[in-house]
Structure formats: C-alpha cells, structure tokens
C-alpha positions as CSV (number, residue, x, y, z in Angstrom):
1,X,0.0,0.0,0.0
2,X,0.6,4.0,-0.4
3,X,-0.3,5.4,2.0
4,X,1.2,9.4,3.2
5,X,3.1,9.7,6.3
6,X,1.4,13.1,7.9
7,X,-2.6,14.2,7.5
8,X,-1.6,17.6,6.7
9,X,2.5,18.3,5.2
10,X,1.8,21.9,6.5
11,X,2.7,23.2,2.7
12,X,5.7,21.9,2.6
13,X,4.9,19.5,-0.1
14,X,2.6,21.8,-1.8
15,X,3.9,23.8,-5.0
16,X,2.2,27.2,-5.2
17,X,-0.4,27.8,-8.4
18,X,0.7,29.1,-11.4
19,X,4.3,27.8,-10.5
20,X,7.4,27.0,-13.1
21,X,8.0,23.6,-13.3
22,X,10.7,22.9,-16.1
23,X,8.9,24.4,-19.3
24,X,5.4,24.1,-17.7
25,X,3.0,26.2,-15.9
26,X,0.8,24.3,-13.3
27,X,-2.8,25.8,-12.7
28,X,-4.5,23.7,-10.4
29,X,-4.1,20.3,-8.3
30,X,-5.5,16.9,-9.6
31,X,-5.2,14.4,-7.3
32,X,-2.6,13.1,-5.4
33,X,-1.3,9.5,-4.2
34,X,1.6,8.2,-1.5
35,X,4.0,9.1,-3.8
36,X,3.5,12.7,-6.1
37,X,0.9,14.9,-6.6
38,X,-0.8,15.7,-10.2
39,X,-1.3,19.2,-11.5
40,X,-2.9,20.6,-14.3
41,X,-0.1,22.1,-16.6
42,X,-0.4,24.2,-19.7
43,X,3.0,23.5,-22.0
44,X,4.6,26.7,-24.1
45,X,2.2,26.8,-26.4
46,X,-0.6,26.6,-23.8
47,X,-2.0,23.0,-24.2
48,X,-3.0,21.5,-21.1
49,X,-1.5,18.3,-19.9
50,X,-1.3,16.4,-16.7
51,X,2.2,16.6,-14.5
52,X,3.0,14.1,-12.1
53,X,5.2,15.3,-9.2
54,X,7.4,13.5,-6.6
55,X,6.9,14.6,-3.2
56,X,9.6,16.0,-1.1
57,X,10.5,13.5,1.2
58,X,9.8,10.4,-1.8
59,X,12.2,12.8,-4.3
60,X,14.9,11.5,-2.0
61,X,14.2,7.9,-2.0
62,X,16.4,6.1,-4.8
63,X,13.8,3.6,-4.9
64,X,10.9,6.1,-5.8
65,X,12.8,7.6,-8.2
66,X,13.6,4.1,-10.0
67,X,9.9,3.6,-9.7
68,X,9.3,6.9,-11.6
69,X,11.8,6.7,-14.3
70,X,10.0,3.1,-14.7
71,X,6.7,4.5,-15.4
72,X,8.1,6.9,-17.8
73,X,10.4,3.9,-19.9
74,X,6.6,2.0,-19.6
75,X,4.7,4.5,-20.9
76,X,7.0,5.1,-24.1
77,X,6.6,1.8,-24.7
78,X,2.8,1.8,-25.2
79,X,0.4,3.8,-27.8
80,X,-3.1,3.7,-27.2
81,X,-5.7,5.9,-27.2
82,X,-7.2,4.0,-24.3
83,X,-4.0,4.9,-22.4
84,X,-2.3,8.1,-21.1
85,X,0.9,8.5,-23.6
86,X,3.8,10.4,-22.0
87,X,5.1,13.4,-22.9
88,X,7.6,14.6,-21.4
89,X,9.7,14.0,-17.6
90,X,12.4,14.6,-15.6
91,X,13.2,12.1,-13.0
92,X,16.8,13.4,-11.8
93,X,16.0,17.5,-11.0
94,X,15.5,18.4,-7.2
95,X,11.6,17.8,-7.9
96,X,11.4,14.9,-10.0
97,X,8.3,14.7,-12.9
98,X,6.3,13.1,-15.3
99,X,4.1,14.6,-17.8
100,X,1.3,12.7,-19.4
101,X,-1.1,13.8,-22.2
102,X,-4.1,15.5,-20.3
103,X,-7.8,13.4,-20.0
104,X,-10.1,15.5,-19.1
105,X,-12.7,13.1,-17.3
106,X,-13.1,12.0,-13.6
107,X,-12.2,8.7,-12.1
108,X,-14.4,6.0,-12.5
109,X,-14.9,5.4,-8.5
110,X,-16.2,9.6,-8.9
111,X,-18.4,9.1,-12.0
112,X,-20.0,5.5,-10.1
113,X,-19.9,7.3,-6.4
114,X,-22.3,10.2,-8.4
115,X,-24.4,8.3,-11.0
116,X,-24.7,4.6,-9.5
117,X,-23.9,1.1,-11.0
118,X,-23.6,0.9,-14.6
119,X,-26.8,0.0,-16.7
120,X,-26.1,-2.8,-19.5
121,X,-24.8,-1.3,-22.4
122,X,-22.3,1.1,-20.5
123,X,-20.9,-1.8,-18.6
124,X,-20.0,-3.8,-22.0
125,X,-18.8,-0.1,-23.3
126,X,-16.1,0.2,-20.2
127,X,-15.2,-3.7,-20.3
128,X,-14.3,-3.7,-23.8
129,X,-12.7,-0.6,-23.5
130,X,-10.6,-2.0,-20.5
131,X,-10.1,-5.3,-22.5
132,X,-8.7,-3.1,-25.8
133,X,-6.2,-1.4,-23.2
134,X,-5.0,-4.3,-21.7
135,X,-4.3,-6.1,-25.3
136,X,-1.9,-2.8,-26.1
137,X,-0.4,-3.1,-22.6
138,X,0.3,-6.9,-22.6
139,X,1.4,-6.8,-26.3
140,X,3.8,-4.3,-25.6
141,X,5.3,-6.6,-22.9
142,X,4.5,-4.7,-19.8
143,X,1.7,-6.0,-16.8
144,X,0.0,-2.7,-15.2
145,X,-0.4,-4.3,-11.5
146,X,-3.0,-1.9,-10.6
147,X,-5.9,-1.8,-12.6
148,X,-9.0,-0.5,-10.3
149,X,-11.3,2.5,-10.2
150,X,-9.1,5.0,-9.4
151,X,-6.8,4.5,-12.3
152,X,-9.6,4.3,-14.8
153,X,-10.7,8.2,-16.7
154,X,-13.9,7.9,-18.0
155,X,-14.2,10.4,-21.3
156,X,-17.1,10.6,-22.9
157,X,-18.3,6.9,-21.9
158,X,-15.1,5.7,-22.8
159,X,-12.1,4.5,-20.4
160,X,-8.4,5.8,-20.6
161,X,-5.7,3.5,-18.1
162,X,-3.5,5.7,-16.5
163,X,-0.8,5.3,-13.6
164,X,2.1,2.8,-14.3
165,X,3.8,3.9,-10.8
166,X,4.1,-0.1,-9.8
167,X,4.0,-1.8,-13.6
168,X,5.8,-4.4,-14.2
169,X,8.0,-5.0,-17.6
170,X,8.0,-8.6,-18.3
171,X,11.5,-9.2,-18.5
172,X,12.4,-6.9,-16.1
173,X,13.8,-7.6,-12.2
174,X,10.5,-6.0,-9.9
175,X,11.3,-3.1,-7.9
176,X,9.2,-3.3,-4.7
177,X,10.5,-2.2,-1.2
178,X,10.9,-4.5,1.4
179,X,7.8,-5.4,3.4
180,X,5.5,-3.1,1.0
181,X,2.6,-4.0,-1.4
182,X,2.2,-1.3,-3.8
183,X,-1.2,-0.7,-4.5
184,X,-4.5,-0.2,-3.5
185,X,-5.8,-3.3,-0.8
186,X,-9.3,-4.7,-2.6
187,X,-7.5,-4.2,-6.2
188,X,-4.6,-6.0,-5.8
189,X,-4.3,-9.4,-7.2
190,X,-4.0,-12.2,-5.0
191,X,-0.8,-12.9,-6.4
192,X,0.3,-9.6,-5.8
193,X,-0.7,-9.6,-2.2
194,X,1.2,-13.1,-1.5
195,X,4.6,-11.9,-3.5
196,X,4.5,-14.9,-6.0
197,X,5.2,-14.2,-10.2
198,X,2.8,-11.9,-11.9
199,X,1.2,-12.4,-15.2
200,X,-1.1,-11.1,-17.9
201,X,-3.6,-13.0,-15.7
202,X,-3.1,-10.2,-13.2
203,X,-4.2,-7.4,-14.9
204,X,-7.2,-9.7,-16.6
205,X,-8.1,-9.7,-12.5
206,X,-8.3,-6.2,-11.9
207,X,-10.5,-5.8,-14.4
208,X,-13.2,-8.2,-13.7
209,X,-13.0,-6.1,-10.0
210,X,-13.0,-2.9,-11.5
211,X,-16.1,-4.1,-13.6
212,X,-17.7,-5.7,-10.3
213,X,-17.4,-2.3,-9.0
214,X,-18.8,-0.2,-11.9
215,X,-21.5,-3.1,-12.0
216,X,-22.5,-3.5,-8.3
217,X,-21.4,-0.2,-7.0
218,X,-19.3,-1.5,-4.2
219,X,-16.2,-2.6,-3.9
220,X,-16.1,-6.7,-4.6
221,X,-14.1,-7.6,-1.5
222,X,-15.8,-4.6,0.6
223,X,-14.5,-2.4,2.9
224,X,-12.8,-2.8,6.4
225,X,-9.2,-3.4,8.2
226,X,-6.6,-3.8,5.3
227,X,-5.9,-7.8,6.6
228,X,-9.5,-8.3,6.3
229,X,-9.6,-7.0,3.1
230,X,-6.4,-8.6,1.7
231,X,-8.1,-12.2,3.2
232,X,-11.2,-12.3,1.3
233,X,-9.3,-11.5,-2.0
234,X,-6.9,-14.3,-1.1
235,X,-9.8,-17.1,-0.6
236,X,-11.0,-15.4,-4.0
237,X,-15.3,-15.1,-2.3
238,X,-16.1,-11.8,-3.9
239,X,-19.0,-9.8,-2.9
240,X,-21.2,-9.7,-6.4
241,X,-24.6,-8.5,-4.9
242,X,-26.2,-6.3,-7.2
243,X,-24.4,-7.1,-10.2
244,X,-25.9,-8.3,-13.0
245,X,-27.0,-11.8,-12.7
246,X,-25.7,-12.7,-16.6
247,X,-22.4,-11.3,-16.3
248,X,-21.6,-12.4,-12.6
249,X,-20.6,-15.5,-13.6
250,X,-17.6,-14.0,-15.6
251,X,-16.6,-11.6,-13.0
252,X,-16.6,-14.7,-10.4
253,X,-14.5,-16.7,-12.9
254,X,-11.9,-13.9,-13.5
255,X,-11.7,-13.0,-9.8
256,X,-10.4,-16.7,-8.7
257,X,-7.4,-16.4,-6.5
258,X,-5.5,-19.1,-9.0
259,X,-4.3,-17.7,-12.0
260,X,-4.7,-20.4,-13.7
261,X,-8.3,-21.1,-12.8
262,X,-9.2,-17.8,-14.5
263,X,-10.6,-17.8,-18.2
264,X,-8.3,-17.0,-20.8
265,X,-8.3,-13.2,-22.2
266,X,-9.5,-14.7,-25.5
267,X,-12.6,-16.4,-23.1
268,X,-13.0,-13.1,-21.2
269,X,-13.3,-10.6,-24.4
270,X,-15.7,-13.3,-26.1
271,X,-18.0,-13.6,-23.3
272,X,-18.3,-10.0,-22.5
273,X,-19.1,-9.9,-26.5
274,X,-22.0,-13.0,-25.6
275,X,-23.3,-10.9,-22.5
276,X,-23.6,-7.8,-25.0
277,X,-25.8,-9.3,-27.2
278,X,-27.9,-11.0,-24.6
279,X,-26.4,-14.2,-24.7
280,X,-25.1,-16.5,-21.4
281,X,-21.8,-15.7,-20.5
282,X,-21.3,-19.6,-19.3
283,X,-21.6,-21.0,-22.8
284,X,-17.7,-19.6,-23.3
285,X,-16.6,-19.3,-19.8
286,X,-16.4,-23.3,-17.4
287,X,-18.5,-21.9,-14.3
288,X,-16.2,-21.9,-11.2
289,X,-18.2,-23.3,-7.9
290,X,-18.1,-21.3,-4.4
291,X,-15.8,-22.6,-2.1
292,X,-18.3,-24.5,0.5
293,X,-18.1,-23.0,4.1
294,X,-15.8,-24.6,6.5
295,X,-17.9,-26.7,9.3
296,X,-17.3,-26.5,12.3
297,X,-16.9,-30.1,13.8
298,X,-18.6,-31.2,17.9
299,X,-15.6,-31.4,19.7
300,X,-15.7,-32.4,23.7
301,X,-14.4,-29.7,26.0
302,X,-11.6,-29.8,27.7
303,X,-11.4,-31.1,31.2
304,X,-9.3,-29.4,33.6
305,X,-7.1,-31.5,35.5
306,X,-6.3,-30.6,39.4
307,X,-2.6,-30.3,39.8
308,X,-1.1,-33.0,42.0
309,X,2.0,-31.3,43.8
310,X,3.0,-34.6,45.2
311,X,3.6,-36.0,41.5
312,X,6.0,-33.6,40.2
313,X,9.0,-35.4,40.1
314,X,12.6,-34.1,41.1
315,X,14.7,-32.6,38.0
316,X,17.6,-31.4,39.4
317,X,20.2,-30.1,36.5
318,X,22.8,-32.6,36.0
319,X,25.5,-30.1,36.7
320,X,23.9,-30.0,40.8
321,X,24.3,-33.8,40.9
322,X,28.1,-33.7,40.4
323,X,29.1,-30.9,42.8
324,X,29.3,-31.1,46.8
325,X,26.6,-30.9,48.7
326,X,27.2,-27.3,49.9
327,X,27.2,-26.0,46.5
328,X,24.5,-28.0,45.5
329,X,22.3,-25.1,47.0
330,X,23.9,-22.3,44.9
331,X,23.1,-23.7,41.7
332,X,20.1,-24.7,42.6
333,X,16.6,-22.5,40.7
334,X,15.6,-19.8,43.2
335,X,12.0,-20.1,43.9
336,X,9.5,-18.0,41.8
337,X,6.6,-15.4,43.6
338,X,4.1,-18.2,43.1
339,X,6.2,-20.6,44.6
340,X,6.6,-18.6,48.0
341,X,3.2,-17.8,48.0
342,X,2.4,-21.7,47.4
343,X,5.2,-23.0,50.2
344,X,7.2,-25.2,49.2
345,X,6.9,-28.5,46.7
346,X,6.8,-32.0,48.5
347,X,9.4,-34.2,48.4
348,X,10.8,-31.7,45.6
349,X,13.2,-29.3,47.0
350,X,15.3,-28.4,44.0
351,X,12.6,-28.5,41.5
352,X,13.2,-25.7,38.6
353,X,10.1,-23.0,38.5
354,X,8.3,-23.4,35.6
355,X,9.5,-21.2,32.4
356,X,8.2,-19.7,29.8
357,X,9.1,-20.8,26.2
358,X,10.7,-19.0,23.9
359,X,10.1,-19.3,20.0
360,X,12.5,-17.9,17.4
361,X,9.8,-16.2,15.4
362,X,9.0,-14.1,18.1
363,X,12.6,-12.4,19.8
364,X,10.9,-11.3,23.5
365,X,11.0,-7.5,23.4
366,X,12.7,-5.1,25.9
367,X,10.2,-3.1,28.3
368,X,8.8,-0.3,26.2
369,X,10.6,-1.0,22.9
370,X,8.6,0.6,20.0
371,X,8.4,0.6,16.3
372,X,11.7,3.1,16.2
373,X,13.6,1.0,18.7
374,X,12.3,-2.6,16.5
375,X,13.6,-0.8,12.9
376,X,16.5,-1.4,11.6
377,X,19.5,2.0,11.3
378,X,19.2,3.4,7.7
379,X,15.3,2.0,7.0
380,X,12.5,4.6,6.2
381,X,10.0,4.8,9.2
382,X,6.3,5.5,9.0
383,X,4.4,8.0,11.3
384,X,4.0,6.1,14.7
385,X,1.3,8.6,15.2
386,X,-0.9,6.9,12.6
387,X,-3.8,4.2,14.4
388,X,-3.3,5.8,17.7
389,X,-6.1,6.9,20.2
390,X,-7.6,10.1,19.4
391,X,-8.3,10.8,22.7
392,X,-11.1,12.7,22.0
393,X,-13.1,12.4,25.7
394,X,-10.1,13.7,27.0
395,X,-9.9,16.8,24.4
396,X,-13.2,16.8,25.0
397,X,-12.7,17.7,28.9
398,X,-9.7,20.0,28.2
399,X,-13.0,22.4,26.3
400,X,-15.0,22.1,29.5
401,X,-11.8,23.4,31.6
402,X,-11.8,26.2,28.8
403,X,-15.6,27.5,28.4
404,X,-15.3,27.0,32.3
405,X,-12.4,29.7,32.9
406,X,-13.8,31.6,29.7
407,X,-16.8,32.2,31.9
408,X,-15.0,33.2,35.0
409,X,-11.9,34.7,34.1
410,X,-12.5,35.5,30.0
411,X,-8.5,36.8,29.9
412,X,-6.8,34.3,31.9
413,X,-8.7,31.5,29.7
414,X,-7.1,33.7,26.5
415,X,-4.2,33.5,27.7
416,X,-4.1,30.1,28.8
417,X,-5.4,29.1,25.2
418,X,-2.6,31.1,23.4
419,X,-0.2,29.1,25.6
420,X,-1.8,25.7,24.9
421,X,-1.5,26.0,21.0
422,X,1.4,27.5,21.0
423,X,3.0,24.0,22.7
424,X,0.9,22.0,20.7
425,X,2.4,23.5,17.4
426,X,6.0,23.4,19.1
427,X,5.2,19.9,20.0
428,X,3.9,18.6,16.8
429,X,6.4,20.9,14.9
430,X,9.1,19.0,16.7
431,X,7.7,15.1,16.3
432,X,6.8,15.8,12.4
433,X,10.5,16.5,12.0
434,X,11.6,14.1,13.9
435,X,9.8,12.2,11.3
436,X,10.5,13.2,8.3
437,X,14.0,13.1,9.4
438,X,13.9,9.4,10.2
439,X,11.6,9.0,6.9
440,X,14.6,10.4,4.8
441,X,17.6,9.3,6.4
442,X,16.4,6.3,8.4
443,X,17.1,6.1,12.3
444,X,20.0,7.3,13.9
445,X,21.7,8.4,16.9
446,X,22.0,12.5,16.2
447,X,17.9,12.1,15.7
448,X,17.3,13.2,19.7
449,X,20.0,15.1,20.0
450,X,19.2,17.6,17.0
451,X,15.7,17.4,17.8
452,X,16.5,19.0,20.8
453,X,19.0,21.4,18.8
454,X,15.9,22.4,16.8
455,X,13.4,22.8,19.0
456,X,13.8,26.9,19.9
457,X,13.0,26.9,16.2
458,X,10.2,25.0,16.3
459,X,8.8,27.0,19.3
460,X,9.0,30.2,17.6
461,X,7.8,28.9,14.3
462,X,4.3,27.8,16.9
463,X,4.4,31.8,18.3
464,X,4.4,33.3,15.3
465,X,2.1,30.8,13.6
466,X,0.1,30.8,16.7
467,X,-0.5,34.5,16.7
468,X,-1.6,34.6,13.3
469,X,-3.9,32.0,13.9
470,X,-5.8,33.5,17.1
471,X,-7.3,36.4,15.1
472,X,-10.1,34.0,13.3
473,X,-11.1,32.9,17.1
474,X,-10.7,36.1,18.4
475,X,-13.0,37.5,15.8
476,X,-15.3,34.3,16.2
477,X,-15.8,34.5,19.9
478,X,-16.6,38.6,20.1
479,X,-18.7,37.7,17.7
480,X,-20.4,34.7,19.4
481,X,-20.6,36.6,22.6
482,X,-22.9,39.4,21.3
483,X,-25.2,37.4,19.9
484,X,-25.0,35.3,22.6
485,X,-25.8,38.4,25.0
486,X,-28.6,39.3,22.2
487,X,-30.3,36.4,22.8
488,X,-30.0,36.0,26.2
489,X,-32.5,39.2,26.3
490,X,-34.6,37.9,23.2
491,X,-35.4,34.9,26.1
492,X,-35.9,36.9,28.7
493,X,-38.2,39.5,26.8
494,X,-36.8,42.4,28.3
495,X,-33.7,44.1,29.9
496,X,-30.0,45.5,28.2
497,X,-27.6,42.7,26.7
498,X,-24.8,41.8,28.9
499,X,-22.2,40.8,27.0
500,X,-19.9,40.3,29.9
501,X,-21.9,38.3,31.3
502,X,-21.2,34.3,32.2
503,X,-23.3,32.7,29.4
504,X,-22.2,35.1,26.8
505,X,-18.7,34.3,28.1
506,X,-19.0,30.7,28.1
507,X,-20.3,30.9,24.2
508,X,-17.9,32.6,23.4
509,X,-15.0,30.1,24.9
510,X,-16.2,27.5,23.1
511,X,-17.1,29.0,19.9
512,X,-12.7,30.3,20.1
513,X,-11.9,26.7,21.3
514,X,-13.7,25.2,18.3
515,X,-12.2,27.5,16.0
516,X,-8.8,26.8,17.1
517,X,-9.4,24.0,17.0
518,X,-11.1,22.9,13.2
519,X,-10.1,26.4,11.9
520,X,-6.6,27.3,9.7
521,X,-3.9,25.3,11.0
522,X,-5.8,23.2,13.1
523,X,-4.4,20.3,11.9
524,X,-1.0,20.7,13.5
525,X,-3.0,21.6,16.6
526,X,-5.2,18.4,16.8
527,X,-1.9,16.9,16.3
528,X,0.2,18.3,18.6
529,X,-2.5,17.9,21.2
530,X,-3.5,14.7,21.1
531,X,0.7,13.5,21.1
532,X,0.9,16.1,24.7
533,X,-2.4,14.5,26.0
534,X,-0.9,10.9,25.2
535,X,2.1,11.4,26.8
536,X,0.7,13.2,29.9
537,X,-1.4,10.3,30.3
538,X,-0.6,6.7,28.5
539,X,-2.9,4.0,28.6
540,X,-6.7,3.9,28.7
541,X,-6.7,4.2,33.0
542,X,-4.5,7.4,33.2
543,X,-6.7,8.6,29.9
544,X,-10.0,8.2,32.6
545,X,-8.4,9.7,35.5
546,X,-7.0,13.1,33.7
547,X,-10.7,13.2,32.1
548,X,-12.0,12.6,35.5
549,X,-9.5,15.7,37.2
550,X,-10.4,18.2,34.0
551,X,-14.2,17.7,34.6
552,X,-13.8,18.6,38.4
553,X,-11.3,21.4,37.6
554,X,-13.7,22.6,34.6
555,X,-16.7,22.2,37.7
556,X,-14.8,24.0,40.5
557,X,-13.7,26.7,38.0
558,X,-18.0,27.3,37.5
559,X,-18.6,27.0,41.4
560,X,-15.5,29.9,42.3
561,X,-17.7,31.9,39.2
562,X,-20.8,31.4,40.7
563,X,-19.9,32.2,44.5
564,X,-18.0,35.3,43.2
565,X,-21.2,36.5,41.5
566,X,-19.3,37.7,38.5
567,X,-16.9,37.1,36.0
568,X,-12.9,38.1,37.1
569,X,-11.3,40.2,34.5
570,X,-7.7,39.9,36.0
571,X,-5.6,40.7,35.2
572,X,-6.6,43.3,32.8
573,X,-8.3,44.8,36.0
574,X,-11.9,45.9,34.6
575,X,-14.6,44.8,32.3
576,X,-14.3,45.5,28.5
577,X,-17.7,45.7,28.1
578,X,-17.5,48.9,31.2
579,X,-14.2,49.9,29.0
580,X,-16.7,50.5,25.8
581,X,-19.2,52.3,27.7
582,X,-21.4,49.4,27.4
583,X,-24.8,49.6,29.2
C-alpha cells in the first residue's frame, strides 16, 4: 500500500499555483497518491497536460525515483488511445516529474460514487474498453499491477488506463520495497498480495474487480481493516450482490485467486461480447463453484485436571548432581513469587520454577521498545502517530476546563489558550520532523540530539504561527458573545444585553476553542495535542483519571464563578464591556 506519512505536510509539499516547473505552468491540483501529486499544466504553447510530481521526502528515495523513471520507460513503450501516452519528464532534477497527455474526465470510482452502477450497455462499453487497453499493454510486454477504479478516466463513456507507478516489464527484475505491497488493498491481485510471479492473468483480475465495482457499486471484496480486506481476495469469495446476474458469472470466474483457474483473455473478451448481445456468459466461460463453508466439527471440552503437587518429580540439573553438597544449593533454581506464596513442593526441594518458552519467530521485546527501537538503522520509518487513540473524551474535557475559565476569568482562559497551542504547534512541529528526518535518512543516533537542537525553532515557528492564527477565534468568539448576549434578552423579553456576562462568556470560549481548533492550522494543533495529552497520560486508565480531574477542575472553576457573583477580568483589572461604555 501507499499510504502518506502526515494528515496535513503543513505546505511543505505543496507547489504554489501558477508555478514554473521545467517548461510548464501548473494551474490547479489533480489528485494526489503516496507518492506525487498531479497538476494541471499548460505546456509553451498553452496545451493542457497532466504533471505528475514527486513529493519532497519520496524525491529523495532512490527507490521512488527508480519507480518513476519506470513509469516513464513503460509508458514510451505503449500507444493507445485507451492509455495516457507520456510526454515529457524529468526524474533526476530536485523535484522529479512526469508529464502525461491530459484526459479531461473523472475517475471511475467519482463518476459511479455520483451516477450509480452501470446499466447494460455502459458496462460492456467500459469492459471492452478495458479489454482493448489491456491487449496494447500486454502486447507491448508490460503487466499494469493496478488496474481499479481509481486508475480508470472515464471520457465521454469511454475508459483511458492511466498510472504505471508499480507496472511491471515482463523481462524486467520487480522493484518493490521490502515489506510493502504497492497498491491499493481490494484491487490487488492475489498474487500480488502473496509476493509470488505476476502475469497477464493479473491485470485480466483487476479488471473483472473494476467491472464488479462499476456493475455493483461497491467494492467486490468490501470495505474494512486492510488484513481483512487482503483475506477475502486471497480465498477469492467476492462480494457480487447487485451485479448483474448474466455477467456475474464471468466476474466470479476472472476474480479466482488461481491464475490459472481464471478464463483465458481470449474467453474473457468473447464472453463480454455474448453478454452484450444478450447471450449467457457460461456458454464460453467453465463456471467456477463457491468454495463451500468450512464446518465446524462437535468437539468435547476440555477437562481441567487438578494439579497433584506430590507427582511432580525431582529434575535437578545434571551439573547439581556432580558438585558437593554445599554447592549443591547455589546452583540450585531460586524459587519464583508463586512458589513462596504456594510454600514449598513436597518431596521436591530443587525443582526448577516453571518457564516460559521462547520461539524464534518471536525475539521477547525489551520493556517499552517501540516501532523506532524494532527498525533497523538506515530504514524509512512511518508515522508512529498513525492508528493511535484520538483521545477525544479527554480533548473533549480539556474544552470544559476552557468555556469554564472563559466564563469566570475570559483573559486568563485567552491567555491560557494562546499558551496551549502554541505548545501543541511546538510539540507537533518537533515530532513531524523528527519524522521526516527518520523518513529520509532512516534512524540514527543524532535524531534526539538535533531534535532537541531544533526545537527553539520549532517553538518560535508555533508563536508566530500561533499569533496569526488567534485572530479567526478572536473575531469568532466577540462575535459569538454578542449574539449570545442578544439572545439572552430575546429569552428573557426584556432588559440590556450583557455581554460580559457568564453565558455570553461561556459561548464565546467554546465557539474560540472550536475555532482553534477545526479552523486554519488546526491540523498541526489536533496533532500536537493529542501527542501532549498521550504522553501526559498513557494508557486507557490514566486517559480516565485526567478526564476525570479536568471535569472537576472545569466544575470547580463554574462554582468559584458562581460564589464570586461575577466574572474576574484579572488581570486586565476591569470589564471590557465597562471599558466601551457598554450599558
């Protein structure tokens, strides 16, 4: 899979519009994937075509940039209008590219995601479109790997193959990184998935899924967990509801998880012709069978034996037999917790404590040895961020502690606010490149130590950026705390607004903490928050305890409000709303 390291690069990987890149002008953003991002270009003489861009941090993998100059040697190969020719690239600049003639039509998974399944006649229209693609491709000697949805450009009703990032050349050595499956999990092959040889087979796969999809509307091996996903394509039980009934049989054919239990391309293009015309697809195609379920077979329980201390024989280690007696004791196991709490074994004095066995396959780990600690030095690391706890009951209870003081004491809860992203920025500023870093370069010793170099940087990167960001929230809660005061009175039905009051207050804390939070740059916030809340509390019992302490600080903040009678405005000294003149 491709998957990107960070939810949000924080621009660095973004190239601003209307930038040079080479000879082209890019205008607008595409799409993007784990690897580049894809711009609409215009060319000297202003024709539009589509430029495929390395990120950053993949621009200095060798490996990407193999895999990019292998796309551009694959497309040369091939011309077809059902596939994206190349144009043009540049694969050893700072900011490796690819340009590809431009098809201007969305996705398949876009065009079925808005429209619904295809009817009859547009579903034979996209297979035999597919099926004239794959003959170029395949004739041309190269397997595409990755045929699904997402890789299919519907143009007037018509299909157009793009993306070779992961095609393989048939007489070519496969460039794959260790541990990775390129692709997309639900689309992949089930050769692909278990690492054996690839074939024309392969592609002839994908696009009895990608037809499932367009047919049914949902992906044929559904959605889920990426091992979930990755075991149904394996056992080859596709998911062909709502597809129709004369053409399933070919898609269930195609999809088996043997190549060669799959129809031949010839068999494939023939019955798709017989469908077309309203014949059965089973008078080309042999029908393949569902795999029957598995039974589950009676079994008797198990019966649990009592444990008979006085049978446990003696098993001294050879090595005691042979010294003296006073030794003997020395060498002999010391007894375990459970043993002292047991007394001791009859008749068994030097009996060893029972241990725990050890398999190769699974080296016992040091006491809180991570993913960083497990990698090797020198190999790209992922985000250990990624599958995490959100923590979102304790975030959550951090905005009750803030409407709570925003009530009571509006300018301390600014200020403590300000504080509290601009250590979340810092924080996250610091982990992302502590990421990256190890993404580029791979895990070494100076990582720590320059992170700790870096981080006055980092911190007044989060000031600054944290000062430009409070002025939405500011705006948002003055905002929020007039009409908060206005409707106050429009309940009542009479008296002055009271802006500085403790409701309009409060609204106005949480409409600036929910600002801050989902507004500009609230990405590095979330981020940074959620790491500072983990670490403050690890595990799901200290997660319970600080939401526990946070509702009782956010409760006894309200109570010291309520007894004072009025909200403090220390330590600016006096009301804002008195400062204004406000009635």
């Amino acid at each position: 899979m491709t998957a990107e390291i960070l939810d949000d690069s924080g621009g660095r990987d973004e190239l601003p519009e209307h930038a040079l890149l080479g000879s082209y002008r890019l205008v607008q953003r595409l799409g993007e994937g784990g690897m580049g991002v894809v711009h609409l270009g215009l060319d000297r003489q202003g024709k539009a075509v589509a430029i495929k861009v390395l990120r950053p941090h993949v621009a200095h993998d060798p490996a990407a940039r193999a895999r990019l100059t292998r796309e551009v040697q694959t497309l040369r190969r091939i011309r077809s209008p059902r596939v994206a020719p190349v144009i043009d690239a540049d694969v050893d600049g700072e900011r490796p590219f690819i340009v590809t003639r431009y098809v201007p039509g969305p996705p398949l998974d876009e065009v079925i995601s808005a429209q619904g399944p295809l009817g009859a006649d547009d579903l034979h229209r996209l297979g035999s479109g597919l099926a004239e693609a794959l003959d170029v491709i395949h004739a041309s000697d190269v397997i595409h790997r990755d045929l699904k949805p997402g890789n299919v450009l519907i143009v007037d009703g018509d299909p157009v193959v793009i993306d070779f990032g992961i095609a393989h050349v048939a007489d070519d050595i496969r460039l794959t990184m260790t541990g990775l499956v390129m692709g997309t999990p639900g689309y992949l092959a089930p050769e692909v998935v278990e690492g054996a040889p690839v074939s024309t087979a392969t592609d002839w796969w994908g696009w009895a899924a990608t037809l499932a999809y367009a047919a049914s509307g949902r992906p044929p091996f559904g959605r889920g967990p990426m091992d979930a996903v990755l075991t149904r394509v394996t056992t080859g039980e596709p998911d062909l509801v709502g597809v129709d009934k004369r053409i399933a049989p070919l898609l269930y054919a195609a999809l088996a998880p043997v190549p060669g239990d799959r129809p031949h391309q010839r068999e494939v293009v023939a019955a798709l012709e017989r469908y077309a015309h309203g014949g059965l697809v089973t008078d080309i195609i042999k029908v393949r069978h569902p795999t029957p379920p598995t039974q589950s077979l009676a079994m008797p329980l198990t019966a649990a034996l009592p444990l008979a201390r006085t049978q446990i024989q003696p098993t001294r280690p050879p090595v005691a037999r042979m010294v003296a007696p006073a030794v003997a004791p020395v060498l002999a196991p010391r007894p375990s917790p459970a043993d002292a709490l047991l007394g001791p074994q009859t008749g068994a004095p030097g009996v060893a404590p029972e241990r725990q066995l050890e398999h190769p396959a699974y080296p016992p780990q040091e006491s809180g040895q991570n993913d960083w600690d497990a990698a090797r030095d020198g190999q790209p690391q992922t985000d250990p961020r990624i599958g995490r706890a959100s923590r979102s009951g304790t975030v959550a209870a951090l905005l009750a502690v803030l409407v709570a003081a925003a009530a009571v004491a509006p300018v301390v809860a600014a200020i403590g606010l300000l504080l509290w992203v601009v250590l979340a920025r810092t924080a996250d500023r610091s982990v992302t490149s502590l990421i990256m870093r190890r993404h580029d370069r791979g895990r070494r010793r100076s990582d720590i130590p320059v992170a700790v170099a870096a981080s006055p940087w980092h911190f007044l990167i989060g000031v600054v950026s944290s000062l430009f960001g409070a002025i939405m929230p500011a705006l948002i809660a003055v905002s929020g705390v007039f009409c908060a005061a206005l409707a106050v009175v429009a309940i009542q039905g009479s008296g002055s607004p009271e802006p500085d009051a403790f409701v309009p207050l409060a609204v106005g804390g949480l409409l600036a903490g929910l600002m801050a939070w989902w507004g500009p740059g609230g990405a590095s916030l979330r981020r940074g928050t959620r790491s500072m809340v983990r670490g403050v509390s690890p595990g799901s019992s200290a997660a319970r305890v600080l939401v526990l302490l946070l509702l009782v600080a956010a409760a006894a903040v309200l109570a010291a409000g309520i007894v004072d009678g009025q909200p403090s405005w220390w330590p600016a000294g006096t009301s804002w709303a008195d400062q204004l003149n406000l009635p």
